[in-house]
BATOR-741486 format. One record per residue (C-alpha): residue in three letters; x, y, z. Coordinates in steps of 0.5 Angstrom, whole numbers. Example, Ala and Ser with C-alpha at 12.3 -4.5 7.8 and 13.67 -1.06 7.14 Angstrom:
<sites>
<aa = ala | X = 25 | Y = -9 | Z = 16>
<aa = ser | X = 27 | Y = -2 | Z = 14>
</sites>
This chain:
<sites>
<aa = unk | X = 0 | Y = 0 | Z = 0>
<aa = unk | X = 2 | Y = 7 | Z = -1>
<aa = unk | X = 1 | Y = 13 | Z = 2>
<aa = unk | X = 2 | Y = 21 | Z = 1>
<aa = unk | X = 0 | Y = 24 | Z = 7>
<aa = unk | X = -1 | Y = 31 | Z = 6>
<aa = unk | X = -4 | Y = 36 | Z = 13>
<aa = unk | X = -8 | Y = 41 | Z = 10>
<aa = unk | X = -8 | Y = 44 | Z = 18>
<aa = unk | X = -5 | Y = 42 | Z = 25>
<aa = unk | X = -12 | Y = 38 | Z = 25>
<aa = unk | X = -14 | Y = 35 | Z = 20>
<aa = unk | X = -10 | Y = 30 | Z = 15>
<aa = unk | X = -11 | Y = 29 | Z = 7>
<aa = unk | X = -9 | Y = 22 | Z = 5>
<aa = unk | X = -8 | Y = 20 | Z = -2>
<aa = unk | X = -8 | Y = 12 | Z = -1>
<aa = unk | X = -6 | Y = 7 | Z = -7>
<aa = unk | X = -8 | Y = 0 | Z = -5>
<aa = unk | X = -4 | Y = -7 | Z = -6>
<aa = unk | X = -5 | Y = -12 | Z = -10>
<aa = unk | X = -5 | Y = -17 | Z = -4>
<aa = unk | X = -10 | Y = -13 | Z = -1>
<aa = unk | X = -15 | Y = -13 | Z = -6>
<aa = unk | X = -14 | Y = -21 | Z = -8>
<aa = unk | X = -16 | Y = -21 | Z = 1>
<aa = unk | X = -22 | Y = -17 | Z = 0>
<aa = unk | X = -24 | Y = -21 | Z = -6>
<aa = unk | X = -23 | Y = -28 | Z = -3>
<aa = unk | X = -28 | Y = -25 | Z = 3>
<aa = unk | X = -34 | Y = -22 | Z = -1>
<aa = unk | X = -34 | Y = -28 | Z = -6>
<aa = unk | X = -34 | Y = -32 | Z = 1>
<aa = unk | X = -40 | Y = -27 | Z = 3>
<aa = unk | X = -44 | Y = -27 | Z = -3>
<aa = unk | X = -43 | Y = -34 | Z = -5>
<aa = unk | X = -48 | Y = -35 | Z = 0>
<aa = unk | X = -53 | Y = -33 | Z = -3>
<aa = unk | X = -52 | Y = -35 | Z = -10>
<aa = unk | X = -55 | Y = -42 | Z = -13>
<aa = unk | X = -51 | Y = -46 | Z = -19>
<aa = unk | X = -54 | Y = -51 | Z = -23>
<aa = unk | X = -52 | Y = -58 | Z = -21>
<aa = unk | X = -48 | Y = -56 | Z = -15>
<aa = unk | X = -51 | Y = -56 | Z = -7>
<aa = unk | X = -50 | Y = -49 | Z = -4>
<aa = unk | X = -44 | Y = -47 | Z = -2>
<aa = unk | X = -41 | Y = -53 | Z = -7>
<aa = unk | X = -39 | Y = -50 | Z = -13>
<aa = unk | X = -32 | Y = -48 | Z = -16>
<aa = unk | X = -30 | Y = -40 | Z = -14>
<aa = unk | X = -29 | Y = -39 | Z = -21>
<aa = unk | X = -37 | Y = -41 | Z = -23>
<aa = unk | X = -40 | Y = -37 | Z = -17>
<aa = unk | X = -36 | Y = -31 | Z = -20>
<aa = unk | X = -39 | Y = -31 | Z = -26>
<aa = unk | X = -46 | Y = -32 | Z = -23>
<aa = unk | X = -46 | Y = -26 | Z = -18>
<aa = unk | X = -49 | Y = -19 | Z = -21>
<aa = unk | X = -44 | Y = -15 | Z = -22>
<aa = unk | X = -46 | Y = -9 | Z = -20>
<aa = unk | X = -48 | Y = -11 | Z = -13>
<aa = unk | X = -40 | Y = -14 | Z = -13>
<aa = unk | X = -38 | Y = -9 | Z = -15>
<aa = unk | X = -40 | Y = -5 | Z = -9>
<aa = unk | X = -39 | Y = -10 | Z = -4>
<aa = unk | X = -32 | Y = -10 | Z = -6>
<aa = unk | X = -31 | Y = -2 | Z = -6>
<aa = unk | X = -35 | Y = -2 | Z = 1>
<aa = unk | X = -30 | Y = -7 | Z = 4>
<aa = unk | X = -24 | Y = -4 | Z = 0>
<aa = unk | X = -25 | Y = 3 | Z = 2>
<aa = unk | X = -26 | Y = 1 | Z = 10>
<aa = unk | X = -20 | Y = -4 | Z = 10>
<aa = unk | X = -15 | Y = 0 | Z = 6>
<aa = unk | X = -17 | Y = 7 | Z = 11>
<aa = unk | X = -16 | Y = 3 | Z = 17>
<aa = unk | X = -9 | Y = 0 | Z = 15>
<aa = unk | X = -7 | Y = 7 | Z = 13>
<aa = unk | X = -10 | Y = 10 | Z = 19>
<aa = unk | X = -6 | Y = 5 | Z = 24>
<aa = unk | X = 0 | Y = 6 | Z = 19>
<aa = unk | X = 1 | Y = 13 | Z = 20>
<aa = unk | X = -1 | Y = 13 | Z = 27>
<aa = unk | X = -7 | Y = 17 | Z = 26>
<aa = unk | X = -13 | Y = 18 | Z = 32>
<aa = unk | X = -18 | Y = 21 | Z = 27>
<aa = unk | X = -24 | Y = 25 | Z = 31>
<aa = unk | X = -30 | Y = 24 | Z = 25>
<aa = unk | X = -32 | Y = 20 | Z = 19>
<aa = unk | X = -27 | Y = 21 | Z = 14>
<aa = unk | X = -30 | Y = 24 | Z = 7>
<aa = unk | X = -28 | Y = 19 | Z = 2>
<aa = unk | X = -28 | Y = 21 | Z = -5>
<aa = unk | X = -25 | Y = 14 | Z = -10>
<aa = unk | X = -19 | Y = 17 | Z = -15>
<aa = unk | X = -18 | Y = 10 | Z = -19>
<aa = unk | X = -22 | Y = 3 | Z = -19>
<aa = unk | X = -21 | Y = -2 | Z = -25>
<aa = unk | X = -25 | Y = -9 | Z = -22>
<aa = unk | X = -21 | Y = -12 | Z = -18>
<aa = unk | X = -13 | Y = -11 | Z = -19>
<aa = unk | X = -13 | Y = -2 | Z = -18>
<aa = unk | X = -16 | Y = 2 | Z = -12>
<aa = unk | X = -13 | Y = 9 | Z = -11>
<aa = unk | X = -17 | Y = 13 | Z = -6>
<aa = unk | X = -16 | Y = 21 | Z = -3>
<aa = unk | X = -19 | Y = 21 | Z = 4>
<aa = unk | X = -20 | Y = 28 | Z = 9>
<aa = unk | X = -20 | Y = 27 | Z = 17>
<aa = unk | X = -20 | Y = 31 | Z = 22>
<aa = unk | X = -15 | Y = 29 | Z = 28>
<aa = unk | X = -12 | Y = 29 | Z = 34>
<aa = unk | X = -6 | Y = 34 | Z = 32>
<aa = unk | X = 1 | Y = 33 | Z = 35>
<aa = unk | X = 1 | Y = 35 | Z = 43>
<aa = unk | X = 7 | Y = 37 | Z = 47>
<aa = unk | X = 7 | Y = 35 | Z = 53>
<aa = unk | X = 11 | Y = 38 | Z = 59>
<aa = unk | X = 16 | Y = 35 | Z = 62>
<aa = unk | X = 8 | Y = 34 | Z = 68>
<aa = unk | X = 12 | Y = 29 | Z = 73>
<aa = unk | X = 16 | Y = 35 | Z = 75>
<aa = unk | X = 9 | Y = 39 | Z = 76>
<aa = unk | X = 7 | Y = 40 | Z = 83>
<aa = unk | X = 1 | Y = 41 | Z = 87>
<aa = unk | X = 1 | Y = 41 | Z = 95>
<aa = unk | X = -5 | Y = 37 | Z = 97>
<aa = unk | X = -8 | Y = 39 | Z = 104>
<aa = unk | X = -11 | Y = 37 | Z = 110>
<aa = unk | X = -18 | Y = 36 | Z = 111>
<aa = unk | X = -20 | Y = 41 | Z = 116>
<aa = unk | X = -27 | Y = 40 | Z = 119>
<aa = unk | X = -29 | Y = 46 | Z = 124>
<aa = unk | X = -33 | Y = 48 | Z = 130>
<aa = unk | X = -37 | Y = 52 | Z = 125>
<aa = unk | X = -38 | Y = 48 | Z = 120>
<aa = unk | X = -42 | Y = 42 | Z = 125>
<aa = unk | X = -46 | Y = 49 | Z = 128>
<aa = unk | X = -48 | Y = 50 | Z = 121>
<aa = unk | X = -51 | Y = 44 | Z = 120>
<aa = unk | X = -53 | Y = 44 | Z = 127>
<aa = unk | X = -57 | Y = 50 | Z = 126>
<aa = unk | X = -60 | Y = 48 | Z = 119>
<aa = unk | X = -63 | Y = 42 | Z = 124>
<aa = unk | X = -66 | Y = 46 | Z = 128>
<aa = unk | X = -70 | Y = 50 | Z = 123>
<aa = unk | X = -72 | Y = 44 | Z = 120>
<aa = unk | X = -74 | Y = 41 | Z = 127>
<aa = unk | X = -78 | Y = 48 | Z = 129>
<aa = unk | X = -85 | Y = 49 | Z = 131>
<aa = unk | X = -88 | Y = 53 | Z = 127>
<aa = unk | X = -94 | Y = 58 | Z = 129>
<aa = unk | X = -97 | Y = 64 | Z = 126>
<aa = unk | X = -96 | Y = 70 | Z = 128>
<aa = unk | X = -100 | Y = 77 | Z = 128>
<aa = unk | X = -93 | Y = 82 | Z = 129>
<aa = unk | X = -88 | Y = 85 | Z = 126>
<aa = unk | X = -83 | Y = 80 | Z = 123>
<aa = unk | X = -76 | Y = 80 | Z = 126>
<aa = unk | X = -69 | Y = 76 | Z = 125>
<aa = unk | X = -70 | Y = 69 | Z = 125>
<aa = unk | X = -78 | Y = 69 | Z = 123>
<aa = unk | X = -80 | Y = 66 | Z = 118>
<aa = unk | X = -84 | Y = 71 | Z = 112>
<aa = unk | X = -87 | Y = 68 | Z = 106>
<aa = unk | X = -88 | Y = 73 | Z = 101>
<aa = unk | X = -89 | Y = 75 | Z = 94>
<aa = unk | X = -83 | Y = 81 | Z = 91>
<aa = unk | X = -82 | Y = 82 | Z = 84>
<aa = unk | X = -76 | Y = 87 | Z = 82>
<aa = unk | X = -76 | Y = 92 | Z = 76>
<aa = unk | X = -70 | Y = 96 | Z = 73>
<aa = unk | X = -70 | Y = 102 | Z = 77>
<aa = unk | X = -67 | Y = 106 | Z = 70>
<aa = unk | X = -72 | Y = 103 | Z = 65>
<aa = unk | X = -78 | Y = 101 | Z = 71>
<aa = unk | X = -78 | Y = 95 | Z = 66>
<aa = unk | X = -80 | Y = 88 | Z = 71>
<aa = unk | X = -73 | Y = 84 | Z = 71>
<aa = unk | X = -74 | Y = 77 | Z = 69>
<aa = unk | X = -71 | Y = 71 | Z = 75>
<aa = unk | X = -72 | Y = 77 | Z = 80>
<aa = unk | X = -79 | Y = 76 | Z = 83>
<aa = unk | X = -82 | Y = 70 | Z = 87>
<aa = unk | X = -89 | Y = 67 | Z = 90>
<aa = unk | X = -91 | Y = 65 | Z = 96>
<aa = unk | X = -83 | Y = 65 | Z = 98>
<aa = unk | X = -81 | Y = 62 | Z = 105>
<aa = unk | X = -75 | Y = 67 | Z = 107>
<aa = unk | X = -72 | Y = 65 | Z = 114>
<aa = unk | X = -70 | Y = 72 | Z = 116>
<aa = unk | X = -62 | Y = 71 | Z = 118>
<aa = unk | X = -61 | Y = 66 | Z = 113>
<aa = unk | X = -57 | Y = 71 | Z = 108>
<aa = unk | X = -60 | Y = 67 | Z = 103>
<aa = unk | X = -62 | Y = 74 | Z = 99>
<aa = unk | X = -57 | Y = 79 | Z = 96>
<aa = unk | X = -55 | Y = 84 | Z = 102>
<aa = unk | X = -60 | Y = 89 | Z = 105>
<aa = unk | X = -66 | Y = 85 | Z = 103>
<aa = unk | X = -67 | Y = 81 | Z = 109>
<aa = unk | X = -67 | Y = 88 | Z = 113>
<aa = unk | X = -72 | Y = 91 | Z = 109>
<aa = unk | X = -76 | Y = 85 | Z = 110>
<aa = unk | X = -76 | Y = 86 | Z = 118>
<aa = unk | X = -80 | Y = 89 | Z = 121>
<aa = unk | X = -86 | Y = 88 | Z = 116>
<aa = unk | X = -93 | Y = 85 | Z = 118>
<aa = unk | X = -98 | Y = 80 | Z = 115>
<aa = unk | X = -102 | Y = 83 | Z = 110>
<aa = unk | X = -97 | Y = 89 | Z = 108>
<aa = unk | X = -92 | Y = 91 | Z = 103>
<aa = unk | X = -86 | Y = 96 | Z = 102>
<aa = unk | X = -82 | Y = 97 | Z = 97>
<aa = unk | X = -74 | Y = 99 | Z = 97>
<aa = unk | X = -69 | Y = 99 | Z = 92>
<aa = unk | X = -61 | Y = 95 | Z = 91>
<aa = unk | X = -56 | Y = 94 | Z = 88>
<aa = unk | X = -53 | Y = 87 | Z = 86>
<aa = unk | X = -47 | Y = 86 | Z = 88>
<aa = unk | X = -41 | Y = 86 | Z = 83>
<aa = unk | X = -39 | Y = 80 | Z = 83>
<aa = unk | X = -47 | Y = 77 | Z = 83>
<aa = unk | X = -48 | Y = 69 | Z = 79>
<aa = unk | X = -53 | Y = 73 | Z = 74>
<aa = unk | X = -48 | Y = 77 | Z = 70>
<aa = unk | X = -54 | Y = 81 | Z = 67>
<aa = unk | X = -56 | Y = 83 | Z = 75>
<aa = unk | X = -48 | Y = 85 | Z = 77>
<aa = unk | X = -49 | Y = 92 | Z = 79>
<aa = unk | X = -56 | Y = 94 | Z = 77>
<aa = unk | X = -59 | Y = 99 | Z = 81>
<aa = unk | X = -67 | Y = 95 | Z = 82>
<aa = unk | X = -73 | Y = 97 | Z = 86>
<aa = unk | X = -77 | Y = 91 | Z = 89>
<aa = unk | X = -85 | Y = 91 | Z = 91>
<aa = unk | X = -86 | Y = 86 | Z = 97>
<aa = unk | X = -92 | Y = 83 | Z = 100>
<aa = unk | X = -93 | Y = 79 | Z = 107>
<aa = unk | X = -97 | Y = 74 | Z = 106>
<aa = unk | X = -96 | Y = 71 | Z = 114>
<aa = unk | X = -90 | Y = 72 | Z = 119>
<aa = unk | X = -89 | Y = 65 | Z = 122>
<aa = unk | X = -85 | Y = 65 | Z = 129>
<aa = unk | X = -80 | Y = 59 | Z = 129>
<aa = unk | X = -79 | Y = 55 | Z = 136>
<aa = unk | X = -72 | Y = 51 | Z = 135>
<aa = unk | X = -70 | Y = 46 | Z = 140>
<aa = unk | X = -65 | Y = 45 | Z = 145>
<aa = unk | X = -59 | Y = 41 | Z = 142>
<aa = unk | X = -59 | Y = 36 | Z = 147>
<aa = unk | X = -60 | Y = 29 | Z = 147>
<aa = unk | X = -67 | Y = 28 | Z = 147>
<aa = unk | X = -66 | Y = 32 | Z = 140>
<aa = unk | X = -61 | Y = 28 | Z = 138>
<aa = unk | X = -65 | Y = 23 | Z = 138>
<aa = unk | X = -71 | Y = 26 | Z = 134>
<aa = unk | X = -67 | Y = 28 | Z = 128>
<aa = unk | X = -63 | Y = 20 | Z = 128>
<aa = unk | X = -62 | Y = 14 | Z = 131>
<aa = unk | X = -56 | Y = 17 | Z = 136>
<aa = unk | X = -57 | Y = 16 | Z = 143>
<aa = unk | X = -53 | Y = 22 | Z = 145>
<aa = unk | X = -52 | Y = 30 | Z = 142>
<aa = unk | X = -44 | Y = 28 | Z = 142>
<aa = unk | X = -46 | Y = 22 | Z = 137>
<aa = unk | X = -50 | Y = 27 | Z = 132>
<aa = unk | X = -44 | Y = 32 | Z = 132>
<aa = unk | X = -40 | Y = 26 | Z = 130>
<aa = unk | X = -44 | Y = 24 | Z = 125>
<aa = unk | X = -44 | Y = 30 | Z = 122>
<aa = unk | X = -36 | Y = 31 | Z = 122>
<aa = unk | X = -35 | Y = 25 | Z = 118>
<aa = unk | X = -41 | Y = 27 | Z = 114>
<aa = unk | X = -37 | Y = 33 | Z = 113>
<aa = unk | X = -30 | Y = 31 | Z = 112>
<aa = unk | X = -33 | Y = 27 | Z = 107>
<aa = unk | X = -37 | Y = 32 | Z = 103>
<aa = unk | X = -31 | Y = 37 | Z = 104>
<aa = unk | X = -25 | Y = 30 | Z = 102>
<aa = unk | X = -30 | Y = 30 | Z = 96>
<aa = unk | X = -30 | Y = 37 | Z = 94>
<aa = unk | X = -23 | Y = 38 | Z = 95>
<aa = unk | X = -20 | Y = 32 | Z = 91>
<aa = unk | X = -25 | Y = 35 | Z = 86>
<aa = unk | X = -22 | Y = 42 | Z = 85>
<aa = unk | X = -14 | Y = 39 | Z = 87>
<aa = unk | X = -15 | Y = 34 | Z = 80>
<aa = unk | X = -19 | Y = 41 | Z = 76>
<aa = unk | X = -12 | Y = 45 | Z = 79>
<aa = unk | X = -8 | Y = 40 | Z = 77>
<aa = unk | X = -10 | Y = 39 | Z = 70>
<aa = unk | X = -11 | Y = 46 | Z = 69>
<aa = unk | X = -3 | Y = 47 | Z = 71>
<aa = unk | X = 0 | Y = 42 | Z = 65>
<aa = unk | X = -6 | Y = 45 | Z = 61>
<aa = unk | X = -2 | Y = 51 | Z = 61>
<aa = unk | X = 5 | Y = 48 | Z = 60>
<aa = unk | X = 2 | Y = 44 | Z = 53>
<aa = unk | X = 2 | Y = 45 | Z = 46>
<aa = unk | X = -3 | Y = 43 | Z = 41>
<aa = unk | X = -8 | Y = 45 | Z = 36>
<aa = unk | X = -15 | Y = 44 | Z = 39>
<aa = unk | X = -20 | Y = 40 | Z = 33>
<aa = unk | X = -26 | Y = 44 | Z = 32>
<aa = unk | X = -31 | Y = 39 | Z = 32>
<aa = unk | X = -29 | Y = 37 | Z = 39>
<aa = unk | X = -30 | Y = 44 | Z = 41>
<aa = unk | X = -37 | Y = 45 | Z = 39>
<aa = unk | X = -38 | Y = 37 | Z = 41>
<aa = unk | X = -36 | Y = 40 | Z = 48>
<aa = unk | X = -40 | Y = 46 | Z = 47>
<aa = unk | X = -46 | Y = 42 | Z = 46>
<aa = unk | X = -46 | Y = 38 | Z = 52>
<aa = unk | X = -44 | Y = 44 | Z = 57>
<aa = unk | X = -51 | Y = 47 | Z = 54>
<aa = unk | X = -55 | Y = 40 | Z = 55>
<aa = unk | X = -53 | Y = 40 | Z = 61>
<aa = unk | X = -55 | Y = 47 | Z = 64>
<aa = unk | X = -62 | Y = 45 | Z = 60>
<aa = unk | X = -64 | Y = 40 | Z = 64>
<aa = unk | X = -62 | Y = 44 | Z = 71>
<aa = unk | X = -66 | Y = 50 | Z = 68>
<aa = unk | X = -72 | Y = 45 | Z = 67>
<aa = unk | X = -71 | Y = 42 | Z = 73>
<aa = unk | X = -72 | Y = 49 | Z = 76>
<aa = unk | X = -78 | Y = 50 | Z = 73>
<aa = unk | X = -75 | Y = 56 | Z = 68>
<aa = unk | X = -75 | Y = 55 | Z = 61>
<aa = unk | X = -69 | Y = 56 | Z = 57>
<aa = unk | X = -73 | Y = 62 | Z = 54>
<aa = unk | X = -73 | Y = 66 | Z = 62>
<aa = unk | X = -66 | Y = 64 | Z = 63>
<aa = unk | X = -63 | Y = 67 | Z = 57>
<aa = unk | X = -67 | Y = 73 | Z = 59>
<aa = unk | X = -64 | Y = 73 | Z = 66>
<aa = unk | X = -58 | Y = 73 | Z = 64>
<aa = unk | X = -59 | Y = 78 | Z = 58>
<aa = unk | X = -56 | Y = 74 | Z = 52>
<aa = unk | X = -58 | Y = 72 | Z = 46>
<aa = unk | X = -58 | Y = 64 | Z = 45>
<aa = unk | X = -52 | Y = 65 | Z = 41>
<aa = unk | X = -48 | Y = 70 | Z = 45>
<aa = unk | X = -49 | Y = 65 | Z = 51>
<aa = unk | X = -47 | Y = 59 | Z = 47>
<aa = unk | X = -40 | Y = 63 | Z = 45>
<aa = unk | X = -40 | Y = 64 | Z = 52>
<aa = unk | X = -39 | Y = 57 | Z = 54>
<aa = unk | X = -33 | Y = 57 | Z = 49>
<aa = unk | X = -27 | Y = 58 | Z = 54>
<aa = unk | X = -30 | Y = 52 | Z = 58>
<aa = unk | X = -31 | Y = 47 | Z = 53>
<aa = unk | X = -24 | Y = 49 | Z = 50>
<aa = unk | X = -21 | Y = 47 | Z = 57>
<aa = unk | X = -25 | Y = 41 | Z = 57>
<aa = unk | X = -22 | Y = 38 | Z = 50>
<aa = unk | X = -15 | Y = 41 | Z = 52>
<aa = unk | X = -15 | Y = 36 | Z = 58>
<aa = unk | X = -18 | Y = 31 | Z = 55>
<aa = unk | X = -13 | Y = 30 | Z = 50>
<aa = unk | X = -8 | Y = 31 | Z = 55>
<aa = unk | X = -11 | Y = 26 | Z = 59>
<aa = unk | X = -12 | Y = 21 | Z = 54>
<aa = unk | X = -4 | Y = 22 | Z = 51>
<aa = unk | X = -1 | Y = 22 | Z = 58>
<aa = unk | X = -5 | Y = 14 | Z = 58>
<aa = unk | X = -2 | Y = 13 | Z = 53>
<aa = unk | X = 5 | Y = 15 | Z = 54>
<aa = unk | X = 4 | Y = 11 | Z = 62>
<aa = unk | X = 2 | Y = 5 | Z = 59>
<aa = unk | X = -5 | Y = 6 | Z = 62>
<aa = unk | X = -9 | Y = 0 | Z = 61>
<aa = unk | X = -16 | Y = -3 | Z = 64>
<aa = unk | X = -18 | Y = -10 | Z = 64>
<aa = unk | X = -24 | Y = -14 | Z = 63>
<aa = unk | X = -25 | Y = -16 | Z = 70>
<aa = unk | X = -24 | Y = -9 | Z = 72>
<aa = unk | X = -30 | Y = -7 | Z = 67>
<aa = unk | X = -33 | Y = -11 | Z = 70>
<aa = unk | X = -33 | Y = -10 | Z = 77>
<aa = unk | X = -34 | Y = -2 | Z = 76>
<aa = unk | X = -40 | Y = -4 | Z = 71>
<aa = unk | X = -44 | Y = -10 | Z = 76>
<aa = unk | X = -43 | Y = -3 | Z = 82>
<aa = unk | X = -46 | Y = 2 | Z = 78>
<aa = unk | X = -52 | Y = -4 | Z = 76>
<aa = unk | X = -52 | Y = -3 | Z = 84>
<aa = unk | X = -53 | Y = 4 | Z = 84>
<aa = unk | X = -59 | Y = 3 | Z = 79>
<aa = unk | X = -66 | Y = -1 | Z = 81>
<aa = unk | X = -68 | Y = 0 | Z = 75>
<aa = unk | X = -68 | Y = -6 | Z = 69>
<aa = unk | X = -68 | Y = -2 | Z = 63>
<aa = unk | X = -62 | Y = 2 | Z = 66>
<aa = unk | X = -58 | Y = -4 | Z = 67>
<aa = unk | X = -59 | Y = -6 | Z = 60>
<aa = unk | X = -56 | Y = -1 | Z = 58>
<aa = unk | X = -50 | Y = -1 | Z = 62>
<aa = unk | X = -48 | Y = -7 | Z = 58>
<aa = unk | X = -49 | Y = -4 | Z = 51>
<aa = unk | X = -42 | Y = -4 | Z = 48>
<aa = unk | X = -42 | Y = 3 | Z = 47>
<aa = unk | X = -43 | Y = 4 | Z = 54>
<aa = unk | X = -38 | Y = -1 | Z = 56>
<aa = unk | X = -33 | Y = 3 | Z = 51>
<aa = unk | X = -35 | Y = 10 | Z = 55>
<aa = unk | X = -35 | Y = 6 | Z = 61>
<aa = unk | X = -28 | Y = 4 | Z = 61>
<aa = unk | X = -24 | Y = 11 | Z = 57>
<aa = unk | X = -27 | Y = 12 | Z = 65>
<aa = unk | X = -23 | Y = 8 | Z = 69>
<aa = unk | X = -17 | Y = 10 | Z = 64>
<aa = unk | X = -17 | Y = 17 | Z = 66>
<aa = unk | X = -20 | Y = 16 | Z = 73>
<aa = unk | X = -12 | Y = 11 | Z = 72>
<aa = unk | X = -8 | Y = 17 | Z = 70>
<aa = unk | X = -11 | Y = 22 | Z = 74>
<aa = unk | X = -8 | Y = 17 | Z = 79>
<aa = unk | X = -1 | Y = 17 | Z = 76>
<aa = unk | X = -1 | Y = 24 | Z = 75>
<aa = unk | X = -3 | Y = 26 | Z = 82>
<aa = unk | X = 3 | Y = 21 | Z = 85>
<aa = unk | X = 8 | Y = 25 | Z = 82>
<aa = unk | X = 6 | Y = 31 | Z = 83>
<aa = unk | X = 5 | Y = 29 | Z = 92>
<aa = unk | X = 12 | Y = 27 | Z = 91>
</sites>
């Protein structure tokens, strides 16, 4: 076989393939066998005839197209395999030269994974540190199950700090006095001091009665999550639907016994330290490996293929759909929020899904480089624990579906690489 390659960008490769004669005589021996199944010879049993006879008996044009197909696929894959490529697409074939059955000459384009230059990452370091759970963090999951334990009873006053006010709001641009959307609510249960609002919004809150509204203007602070609303100057009209005094109960024993099965408040506190040492060794092993990533990401050289990009793109957008949807907010509202078109938000996502394909590929050339291979028994186990998590059949098929099982295992290979890379920078 022969090649000339030629590379029209960093990612995408132009192939002009010549095929072998001992390749094409494979590919013809194997169609033959194929179609020979089907093809009846008078005076012969099925599939007993002479080759040379079932050859003159097939329709040539379906031949004919059996063999491109299977020339073209076998001579694309010997050529990729050949000049180490790691196509990212379905190639775009185009047929040069064809003489039945002796002369194939193809012109293939992909787009691939271009050269990636690695820095020297065993030498990249990241200091890992202990996981600290303080007095604070227990008080405020102590806190939070007191307020879920409370008596709650109706009051006829003024609401003060640490009442619960349910009310209506609704916010309007104090420029424009047009409603802001994202910036309004109905029936909203407050917890006066919990600072779940913007700043200064609880404290207008106070001292309002059941049945009566007010209406105060703020500024969203600089550093607000809806880039729309950082700084903007809004009025808010509020009602007191009810005011509702929460009685919380003493942190004893006896509460202790109400909110689990803990013989004394010292066991619950000790629950709740290991349940936070979790959560925070979980989230703290999150943003190591992210912080990781991100410093070999820096130090790398390599051109990023477009498809992947956009692929990335496509994912990050599904996936803040569903999480708007599950909000109960239409993606419509949500762009409106955040004061963007639907494409001026999507450009916005494309910093982050670059990143996500850099240490993709980085990831997968680090594997690569260090060997990293997963076995059938380990896929096996990691795939019969996630059957475990899911009760439903329908799911389990699935996770058996070769597809899954590819994903499933390019999972592990990272998870393993990770791994590695973590080892040498804690060295």
């Amino acid at each position: 076989m022969q090649i000339i390659r030629d590379n029209p960008t960093p990612t995408t490769t132009k192939l002009t393939i010549t095929a072998d004669e001992t390749t094409l005589q494979e590919v013809k021996a194997a169609v033959l066998q194929r179609l020979s199944r089907d093809v009846k010879v008078p005076g012969f049993r099925d599939g007993k005839a002479p080759i040379e006879l079932i050859e003159k008996n097939l329709n040539e044009s379906l031949y004919q197209t059996e063999f491109l197909e299977q020339a073209v696929s076998r001579v694309y894959i010997d050529a990729v395999e050949q000049e180490n490529l790691k196509p990212i697409s379905q190639p775009n074939v185009e047929i040069s030269k064809f003489v039945p059955f002796n002369t194939l000459e193809i012109t293939v384009e992909v787009e691939v994974v271009g050269p990636i230059k690695l820095p020297d990452y065993k030498k990249i370091k990241q200091p890992l540190e202990p996981v600290k759970v303080t007095a604070d963090d227990i008080n405020a999951v102590l806190d939070d199950l007191k307020v879920r334990a409370a008596e709650k009873k109706d009051v006829d006053r003024a609401a003060k700090s640490g009442d619960e006010v349910t009310i209506d709001f609704a916010g309007r641009d104090a420029k424009t006095n047009e409603p802001i959307a994202g910036a309004d609510g109905k029936s909203y249960p407050l917890i006066l001091g919990s600072n779940s609002f913007i700043p200064g919004f609880e404290e207008n809150v106070i001292g309002i009665k059941p049945g009566e509204e007010k209406e105060f203007t703020l500024t969203f602070p600089a550093d607000y999550g809806v880039k729309a609303l950082q700084k903007r100057e809004v009025i808010f009209k509020i009602t007191a639907n009810k005011v509702t005094e929460l009685v919380t109960p003493k942190l004893d024993d006896e509460f202790a016994s109400k909110v689990g099965p803990f013989k004394s408040l010292a066991e619950l506190k000790a629950d709740i330290k290991k349940q936070v040492e979790s959560d925070k060794q979980y989230q703290q092993e999150r943003d190591y490996n992210n912080q990781l990533l991100e410093k070999i990401a820096e130090k790398t050289t390599l051109e990023l293929p477009a498809s992947m990009v956009e692929e990335a793109m496509d994912r990050m957008e599904d996936e803040e759909k569903r999480n708007i949807a599950y909000r109960g907010q239409t993606w419509q509202e949500h762009l409106a929020e955040e004061g963007l078109t639907a494409e001026q938000h999507r450009e916005k996502q494309r910093a982050g899904a670059e990143l996500r394909t850099k240490v993709s590929l980085i990831l997968s050339e680090i594997a690569e480089k260090e060997k990293v291979t997963v076995t059938k028994e380990e896929l096996d186990l990691r795939i019969q624990l996630l059957k475990g998590q899911y009760g439903d059949p329908s799911m389990q098929v699935e996770l058996d579906k070769q597809e899954n099982r590819r994903d499933i295992a390019s999972r592990l290979v990272s998870e393993k690489t990770l791994e590695i890379l973590r080892n040498y920078a804690a060295a």
